[in-house]
C-alpha positions in Angstrom: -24.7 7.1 -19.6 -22.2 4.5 -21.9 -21.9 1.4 -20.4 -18.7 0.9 -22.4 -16.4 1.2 -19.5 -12.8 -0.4 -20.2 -11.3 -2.4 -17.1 -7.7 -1.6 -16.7 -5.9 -4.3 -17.4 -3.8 -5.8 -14.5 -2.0 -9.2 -14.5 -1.2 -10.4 -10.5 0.1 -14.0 -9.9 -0.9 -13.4 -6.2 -4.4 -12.8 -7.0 -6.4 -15.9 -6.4 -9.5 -14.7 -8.6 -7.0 -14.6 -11.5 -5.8 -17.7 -10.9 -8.7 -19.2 -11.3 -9.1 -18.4 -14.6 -6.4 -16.2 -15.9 -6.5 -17.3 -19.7 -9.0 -14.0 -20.7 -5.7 -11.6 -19.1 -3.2 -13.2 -20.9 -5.4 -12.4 -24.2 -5.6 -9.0 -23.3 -1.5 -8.7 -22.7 -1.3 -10.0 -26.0 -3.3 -7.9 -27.3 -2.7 -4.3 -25.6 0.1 -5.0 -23.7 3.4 -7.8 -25.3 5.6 -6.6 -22.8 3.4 -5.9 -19.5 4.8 -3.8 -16.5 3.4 -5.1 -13.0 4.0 -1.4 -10.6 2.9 -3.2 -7.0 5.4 -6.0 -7.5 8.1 -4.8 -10.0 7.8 -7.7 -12.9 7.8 -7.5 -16.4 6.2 -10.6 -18.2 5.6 -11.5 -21.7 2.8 -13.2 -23.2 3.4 -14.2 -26.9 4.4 -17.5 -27.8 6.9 -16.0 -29.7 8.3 -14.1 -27.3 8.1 -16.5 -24.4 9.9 -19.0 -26.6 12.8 -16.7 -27.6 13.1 -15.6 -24.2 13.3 -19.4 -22.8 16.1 -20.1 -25.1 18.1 -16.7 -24.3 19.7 -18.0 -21.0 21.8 -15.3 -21.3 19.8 -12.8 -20.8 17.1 -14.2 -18.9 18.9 -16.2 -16.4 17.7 -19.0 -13.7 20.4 -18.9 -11.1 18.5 -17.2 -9.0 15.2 -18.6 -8.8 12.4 -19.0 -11.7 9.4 -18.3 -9.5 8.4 -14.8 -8.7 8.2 -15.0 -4.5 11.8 -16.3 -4.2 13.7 -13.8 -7.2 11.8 -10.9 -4.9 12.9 -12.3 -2.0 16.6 -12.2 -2.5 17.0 -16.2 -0.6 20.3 -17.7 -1.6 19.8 -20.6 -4.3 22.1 -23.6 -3.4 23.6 -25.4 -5.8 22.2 -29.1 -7.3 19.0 -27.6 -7.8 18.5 -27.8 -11.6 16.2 -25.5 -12.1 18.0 -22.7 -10.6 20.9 -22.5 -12.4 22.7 -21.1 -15.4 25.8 -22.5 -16.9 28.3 -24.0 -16.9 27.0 -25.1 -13.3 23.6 -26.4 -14.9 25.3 -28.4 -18.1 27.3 -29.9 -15.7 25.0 -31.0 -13.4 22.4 -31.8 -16.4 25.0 -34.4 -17.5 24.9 -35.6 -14.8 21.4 -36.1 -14.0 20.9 -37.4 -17.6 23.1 -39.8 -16.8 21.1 -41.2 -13.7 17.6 -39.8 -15.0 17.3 -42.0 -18.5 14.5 -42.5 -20.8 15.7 -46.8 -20.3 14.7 -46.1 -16.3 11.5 -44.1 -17.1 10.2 -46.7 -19.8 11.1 -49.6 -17.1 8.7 -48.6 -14.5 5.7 -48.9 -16.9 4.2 -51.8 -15.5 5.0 -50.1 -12.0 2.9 -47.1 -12.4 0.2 -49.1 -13.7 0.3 -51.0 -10.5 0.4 -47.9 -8.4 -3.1 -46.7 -10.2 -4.7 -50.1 -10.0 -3.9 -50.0 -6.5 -5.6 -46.7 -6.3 -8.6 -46.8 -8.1 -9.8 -50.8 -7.7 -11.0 -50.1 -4.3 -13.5 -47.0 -5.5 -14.6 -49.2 -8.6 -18.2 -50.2 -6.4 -18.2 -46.5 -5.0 -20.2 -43.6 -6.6 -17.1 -41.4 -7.3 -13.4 -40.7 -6.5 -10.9 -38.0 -6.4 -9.0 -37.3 -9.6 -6.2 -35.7 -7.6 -6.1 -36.9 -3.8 -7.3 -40.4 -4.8 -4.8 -41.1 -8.5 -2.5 -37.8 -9.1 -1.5 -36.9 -5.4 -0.7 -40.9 -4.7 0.1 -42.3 -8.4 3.8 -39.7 -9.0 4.5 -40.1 -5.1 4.3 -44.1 -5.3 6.7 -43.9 -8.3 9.2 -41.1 -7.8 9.6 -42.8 -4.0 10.4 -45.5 -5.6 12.8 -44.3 -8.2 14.4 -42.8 -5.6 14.1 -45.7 -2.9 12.2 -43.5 -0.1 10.2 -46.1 1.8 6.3 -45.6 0.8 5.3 -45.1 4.8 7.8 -41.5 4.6 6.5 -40.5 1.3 3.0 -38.7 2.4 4.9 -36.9 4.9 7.4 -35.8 2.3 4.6 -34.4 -0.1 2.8 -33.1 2.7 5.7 -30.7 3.5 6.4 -30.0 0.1 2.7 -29.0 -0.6 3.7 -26.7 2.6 6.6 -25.3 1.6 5.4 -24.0 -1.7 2.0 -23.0 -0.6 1.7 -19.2 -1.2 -0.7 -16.5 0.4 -1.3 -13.1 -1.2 1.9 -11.5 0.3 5.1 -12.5 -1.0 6.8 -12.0 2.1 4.9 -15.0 3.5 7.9 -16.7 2.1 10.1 -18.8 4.9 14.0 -18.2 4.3 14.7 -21.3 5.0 13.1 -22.6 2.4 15.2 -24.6 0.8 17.1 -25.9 3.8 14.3 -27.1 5.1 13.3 -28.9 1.9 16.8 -30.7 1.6 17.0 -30.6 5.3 13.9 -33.8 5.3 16.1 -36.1 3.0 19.8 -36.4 5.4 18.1 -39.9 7.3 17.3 -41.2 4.0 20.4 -40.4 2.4 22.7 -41.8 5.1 20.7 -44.4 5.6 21.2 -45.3 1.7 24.5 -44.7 1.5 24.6 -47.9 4.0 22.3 -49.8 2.2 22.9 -49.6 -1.4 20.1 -50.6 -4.0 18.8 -50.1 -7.3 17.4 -46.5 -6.9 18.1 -43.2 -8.1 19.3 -42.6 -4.4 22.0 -44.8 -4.6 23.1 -43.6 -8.1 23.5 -40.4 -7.2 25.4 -41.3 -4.0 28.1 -43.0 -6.5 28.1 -40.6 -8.9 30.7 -38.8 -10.3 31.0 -35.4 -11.5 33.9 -34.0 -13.8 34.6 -30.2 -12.9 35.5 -28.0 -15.6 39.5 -28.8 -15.6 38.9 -32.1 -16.3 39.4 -33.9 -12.6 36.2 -35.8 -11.8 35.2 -36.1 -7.8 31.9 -38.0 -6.0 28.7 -35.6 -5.2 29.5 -34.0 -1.9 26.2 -35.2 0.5 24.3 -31.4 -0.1 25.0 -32.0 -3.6 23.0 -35.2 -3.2 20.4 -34.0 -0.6 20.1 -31.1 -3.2 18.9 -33.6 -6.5 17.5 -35.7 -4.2 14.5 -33.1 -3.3 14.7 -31.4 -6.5 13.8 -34.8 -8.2 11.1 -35.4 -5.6 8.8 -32.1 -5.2 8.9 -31.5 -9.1 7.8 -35.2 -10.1 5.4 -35.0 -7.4 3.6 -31.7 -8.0 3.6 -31.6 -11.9 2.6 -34.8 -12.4 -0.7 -34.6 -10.0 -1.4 -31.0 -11.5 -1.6 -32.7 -15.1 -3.6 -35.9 -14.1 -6.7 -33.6 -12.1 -6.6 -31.6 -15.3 -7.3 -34.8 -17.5 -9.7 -35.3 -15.4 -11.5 -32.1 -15.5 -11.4 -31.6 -19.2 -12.4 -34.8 -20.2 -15.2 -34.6 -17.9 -16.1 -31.5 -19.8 -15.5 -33.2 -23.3 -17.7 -36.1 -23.0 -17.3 -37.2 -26.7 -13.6 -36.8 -26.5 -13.7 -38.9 -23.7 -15.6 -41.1 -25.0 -13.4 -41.5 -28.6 -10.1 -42.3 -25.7 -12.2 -45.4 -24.1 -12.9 -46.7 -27.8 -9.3 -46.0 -29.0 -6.9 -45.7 -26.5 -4.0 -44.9 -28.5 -5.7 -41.7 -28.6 -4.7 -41.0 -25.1 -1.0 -39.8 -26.2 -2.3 -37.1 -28.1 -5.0 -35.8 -25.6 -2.0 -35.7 -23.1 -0.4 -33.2 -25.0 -3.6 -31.6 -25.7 -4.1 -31.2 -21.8 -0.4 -30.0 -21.4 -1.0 -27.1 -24.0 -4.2 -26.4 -22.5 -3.9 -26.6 -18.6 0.2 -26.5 -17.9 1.2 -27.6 -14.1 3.9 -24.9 -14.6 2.1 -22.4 -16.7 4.7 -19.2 -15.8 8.4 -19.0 -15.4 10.6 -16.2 -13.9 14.1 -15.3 -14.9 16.2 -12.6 -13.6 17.2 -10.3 -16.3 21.1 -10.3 -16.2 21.9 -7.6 -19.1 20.1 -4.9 -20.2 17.6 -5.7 -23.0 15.4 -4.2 -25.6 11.8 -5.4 -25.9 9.0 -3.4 -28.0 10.7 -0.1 -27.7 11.8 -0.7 -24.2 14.9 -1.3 -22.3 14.2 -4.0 -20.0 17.1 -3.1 -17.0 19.5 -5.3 -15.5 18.5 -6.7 -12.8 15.1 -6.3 -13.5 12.5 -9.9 -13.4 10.8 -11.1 -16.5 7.9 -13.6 -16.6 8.0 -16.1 -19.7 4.3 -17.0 -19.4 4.1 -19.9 -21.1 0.6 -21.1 -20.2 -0.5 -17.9 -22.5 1.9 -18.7 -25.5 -0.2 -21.8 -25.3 -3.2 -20.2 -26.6 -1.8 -17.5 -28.3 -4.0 -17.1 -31.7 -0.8 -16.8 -34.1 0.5 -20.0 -33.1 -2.6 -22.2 -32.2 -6.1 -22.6 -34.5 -9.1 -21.7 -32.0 -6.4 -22.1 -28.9 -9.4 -21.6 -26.2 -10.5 -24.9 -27.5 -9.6 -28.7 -26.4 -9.4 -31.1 -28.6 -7.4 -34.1 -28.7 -6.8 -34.3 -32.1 -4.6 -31.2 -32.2 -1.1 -31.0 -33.2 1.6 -28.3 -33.0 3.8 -28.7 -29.7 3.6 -26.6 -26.8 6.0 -25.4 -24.2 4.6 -26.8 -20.9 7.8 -28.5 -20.7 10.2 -25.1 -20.9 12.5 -24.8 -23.9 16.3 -24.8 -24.5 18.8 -26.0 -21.8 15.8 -26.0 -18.9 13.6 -28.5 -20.9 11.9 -30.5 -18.6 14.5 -33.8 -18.1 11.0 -35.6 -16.2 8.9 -35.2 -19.1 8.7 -38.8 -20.7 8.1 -39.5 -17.0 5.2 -37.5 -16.7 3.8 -38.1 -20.1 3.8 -42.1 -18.9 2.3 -41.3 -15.7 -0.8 -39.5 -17.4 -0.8 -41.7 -20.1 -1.1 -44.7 -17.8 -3.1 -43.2 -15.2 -6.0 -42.0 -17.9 -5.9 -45.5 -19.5 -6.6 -47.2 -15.7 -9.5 -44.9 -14.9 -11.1 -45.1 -18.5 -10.7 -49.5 -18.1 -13.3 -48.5 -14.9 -15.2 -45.6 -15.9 -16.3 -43.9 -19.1 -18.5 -41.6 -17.9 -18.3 -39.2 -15.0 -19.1 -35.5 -14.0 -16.7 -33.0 -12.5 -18.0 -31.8 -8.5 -17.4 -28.7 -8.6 -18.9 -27.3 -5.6 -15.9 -29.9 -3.5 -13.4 -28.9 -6.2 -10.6 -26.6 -4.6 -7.2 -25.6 -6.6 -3.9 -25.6 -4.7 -2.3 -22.0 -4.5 1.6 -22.5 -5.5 4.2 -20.1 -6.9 5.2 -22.9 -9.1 2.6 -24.7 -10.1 -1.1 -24.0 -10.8 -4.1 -26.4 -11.0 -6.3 -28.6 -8.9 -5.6 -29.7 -4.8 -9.3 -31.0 -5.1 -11.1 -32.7 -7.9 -14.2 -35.2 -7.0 -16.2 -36.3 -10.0 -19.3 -38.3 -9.4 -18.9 -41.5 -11.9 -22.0 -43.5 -13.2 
């Protein structure tokens, strides 16, 4: 009897065992199957980086307005407006503007010495301890410290926020386990803060955006109604929080599996920018992006339908052979981009925040520890529509 039995191959964003490890699917897609048809859940997806990066710049066709994760385009929710990420033009350019505006680079760069505050507060106490938490002890507390701040949420109501956050986008196996009330509950936690802002003005994000204006497409300009505000206010929050601590507890694993890599960062630190990107291309916090398909479209010999939902997987363009020299492998010396960040008009306006948090976060532990091992056994990963990697990551330092 042949033992050469083919698996059929089957791509499910639901199914934790692929989760875990989903990289050897995506080869196959992009091998046997470019353009992949999901029957239980009605999804196309797309695997190349070619094709992922075409299809992230064709906001036309592959649209954002309503919704760019799987569970909430099937669900049919209502998107509201402010939310950056789900929307299309001319509502996103105009709120883009706007949040470029009160989201600069100058801001980012200024809270340097911040962030590296935030980690030394957070690792100097387990510097006599046998080990710490990459994500719960740095990447969970690190982002939250510093977007609270940006945005001048007082650091005894930021845990709670994360904590319902980590709720909210928590997915099971069913996509119907998503609340329709999702996104009014996620503003909804914001309104004290807000009006309690708008009373007490200060040098935050918060404030800025309580003063800013926008200028509507005939010209007249008019102050950010409060949902408008409520609406970048949690936006801003949940994605600099989960991203951010994704990235960091993957630094931490694959370093801890690339002990001579690690090793060349604690002797050259300057190193660390490049082994950021490195981690980004290799283990993306936002490794798959939905669109809804607003006109109909041909792709390898088939007409994608109106209406239909596309997956721009770009965690597998990431390691796509065509693009990428032995793509499976890390290494810190590697150049060549990535698109962990998105592409086009959805490119991700936090990402010289979140480079400079990892940066700064992999220089404090490396100032403490050189050497440490990943524990796997107490290692857990957080199950998200919109973000994949580690809830969990102890490593036992020596």
């Amino acid at each position: 009897m042949s033992g050469d039995v083919t698996i059929e191959l089957y791509y499910d964003p639901y199914d934790y065992a692929i989760d875990d490890n989903p990289y050897p699917v995506w080869r196959r897609m992009r091998e046997e199957a470019p353009l992949y048809f999901n029957e239980k859940y009605g999804f196309y997806a797309l695997s190349r980086y070619d094709d992922v990066s075409r299809g992230l710049m064709d906001w036309e066709t592959y649209r954002s307005g309503r919704g760019t994760t799987l569970d909430i385009l099937s669900s049919g929710i209502e998107v509201p407006p402010g939310i950056l990420l789900f929307e299309d033009p001319p509502l996103h350019d105009l709120h883009r503007r706007l949040l470029s505006r009160v989201f600069t680079p100058r801001r980012m760069l200024a809270v340097e010495d911040l962030v590296r505050s935030f980690c030394a507060r957070a690792l100097e106490p387990l510097r006599d301890s046998d080990g710490f938490d990459f994500v719960a002890d740095l990447g969970a507390f690190m982002p939250m410290r510093t977007i609270g701040y940006l945005l001048g949420i007082p650091e005894e109501a930021q845990q709670t926020i994360r904590d319902r956050n980590d709720q909210s986008i928590t997915v099971g196996s069913d996509v119907a386990d998503l609340s329709p009330t999702i996104f009014q509950d996620s503003i909804a936690q914001f309104a004290e803060y807000i009006e309690w802002r708008s009373a007490h003005p200060s040098d935050d994000l918060m404030t800025e955006l309580l003063n800013a204006e926008v200028e509507e497409p005939d010209g007249t300009r008019r102050l950010l109604d409060r949902t408008e505000v409520l609406a970048y206010t949690a936006m801003i929050a949940g994605a600099g929080n989960e991203t951010t601590a994704r990235l960091i507890g993957a630094m931490g694993q694959l370093l801890g599996e690339h002990p001579d890599q690690r090793h060349e960062l604690a002797a050259d630190p300057s190193l660390i920018t490049s082994a950021v990107e490195e981690a980004l291309r290799y283990e993306p916090p936002s490794p798959v992006q939905a669109r809804y398909v607003a006109r109909d479209v041909e792709v390898y010999g088939q007409t994608v339908t109106e209406g239909s939902h596309m997956l721009l997987l770009n965690a597998s363009a990431n390691r796509d052979d065509s693009r990428f020299t032995d793509p499976d492998r890390f290494d810190i010396h590697r150049t060549g981009g990535h698109l962990s960040f998105g592409q086009g008009l959805h490119f991700c306006l936090g990402s010289a925040l979140a480079r400079l948090e990892a940066r700064v976060a992999i220089e404090e532990v490396l100032k403490r520890w050189t050497d440490w091992d990943v524990d796997y056994e107490n290692a857990g990963r957080g199950r998200t529509s919109s973000v994949r990697g580690w809830a969990r990551l102890p490593v036992r330092t020596r």
